[in-house]
N, C-alpha and C positions, 0 to 999 in steps of 0.2 A: 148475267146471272138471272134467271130464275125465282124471282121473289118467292111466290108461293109454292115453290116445291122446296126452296130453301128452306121456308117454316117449319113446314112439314117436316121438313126431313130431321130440322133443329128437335121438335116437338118430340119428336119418336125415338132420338137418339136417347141410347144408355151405353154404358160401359161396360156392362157387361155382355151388350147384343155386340159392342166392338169388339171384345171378348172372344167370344164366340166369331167372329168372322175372322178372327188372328187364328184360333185354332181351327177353323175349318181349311183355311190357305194350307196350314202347315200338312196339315190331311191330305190333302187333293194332291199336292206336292211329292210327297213322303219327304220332307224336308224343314227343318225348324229354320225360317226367313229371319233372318239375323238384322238385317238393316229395317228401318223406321219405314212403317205400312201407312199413306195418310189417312188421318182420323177421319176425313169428310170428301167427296165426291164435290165437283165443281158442275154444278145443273148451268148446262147455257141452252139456247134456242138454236132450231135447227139451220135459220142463216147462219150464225158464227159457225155450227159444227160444220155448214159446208165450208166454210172459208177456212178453216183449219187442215178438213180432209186436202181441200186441196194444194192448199202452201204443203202439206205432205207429200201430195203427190208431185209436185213442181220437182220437191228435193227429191226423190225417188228415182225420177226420171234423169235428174243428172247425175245420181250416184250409181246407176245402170250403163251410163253411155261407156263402151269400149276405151275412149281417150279419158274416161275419169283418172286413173294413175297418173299418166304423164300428167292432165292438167292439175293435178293436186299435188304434185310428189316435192316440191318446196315449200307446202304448207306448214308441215311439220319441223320443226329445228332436228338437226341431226343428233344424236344421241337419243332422242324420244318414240324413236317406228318401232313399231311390234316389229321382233325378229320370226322371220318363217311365218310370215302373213298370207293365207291365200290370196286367191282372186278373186272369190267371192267373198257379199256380205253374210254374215249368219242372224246377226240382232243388228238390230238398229232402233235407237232411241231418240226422239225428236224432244228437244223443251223448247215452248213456245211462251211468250211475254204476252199481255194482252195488251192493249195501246188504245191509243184514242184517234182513230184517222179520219180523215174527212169523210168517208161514209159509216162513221161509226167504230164498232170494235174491230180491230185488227190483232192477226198473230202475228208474230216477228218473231225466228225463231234464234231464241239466246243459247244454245247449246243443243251439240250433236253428239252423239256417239253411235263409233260404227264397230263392231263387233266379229272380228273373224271368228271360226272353231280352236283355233290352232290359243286365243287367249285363254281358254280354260286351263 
């Protein structure tokens, strides 16, 4: 984190400029976003954002490879697979944990989700 843009950012913050950034989403959108928008942005330094981009791209690259099905297709418990799943992904959501590793901050990432069209 970011100490002094955190301040700042603390400093500057009102509720009502959140306000306004919930309605301008819903704007941009044409859509009223239903689930919880977070109140505050997470400032890190551009070494962690690389170590982030890349643990993304680590995961990317094996949810691209051609044998990704077979090697995932037991992942899941039976009863749980989206029915009429394509083959490709449409969205894909990474959550990352931040950690303390021997060179510092690490991401590890604690939850996927991978998004066909056919889920809508």
């Amino acid at each position: 984190m970011i100490g002094t843009v955190r301040s700042a950012y603390n400093r500057d913050f009102s509720e009502s400029k959140y306000q306004d950034f919930l309605a301008d989403l819903d704007k941009t959108y044409n859509h009223k976003i239903t689930f919880r928008i977070a109140e505050t942005p997470v400032f890190v330094g551009r070494e962690f954002k690389d170590k982030l981009i890349a643990a993304g791209n680590e995961i990317v690259v094996f949810i691209v490879r051609p044998d990704f099905k077979s090697l995932t297709e037991n992942a899941i418990p039976p009863g749980l697979n989206v029915p009429n799943e394509t083959k490709h992904t449409h969205f894909l959501a990474l959550d990352f944990a931040v950690v303390h590793g021997e060179d510092g901050a690490e991401p590890r990432l604690i939850e996927i989700k991978i998004v066909t069209i056919d889920d809508f």
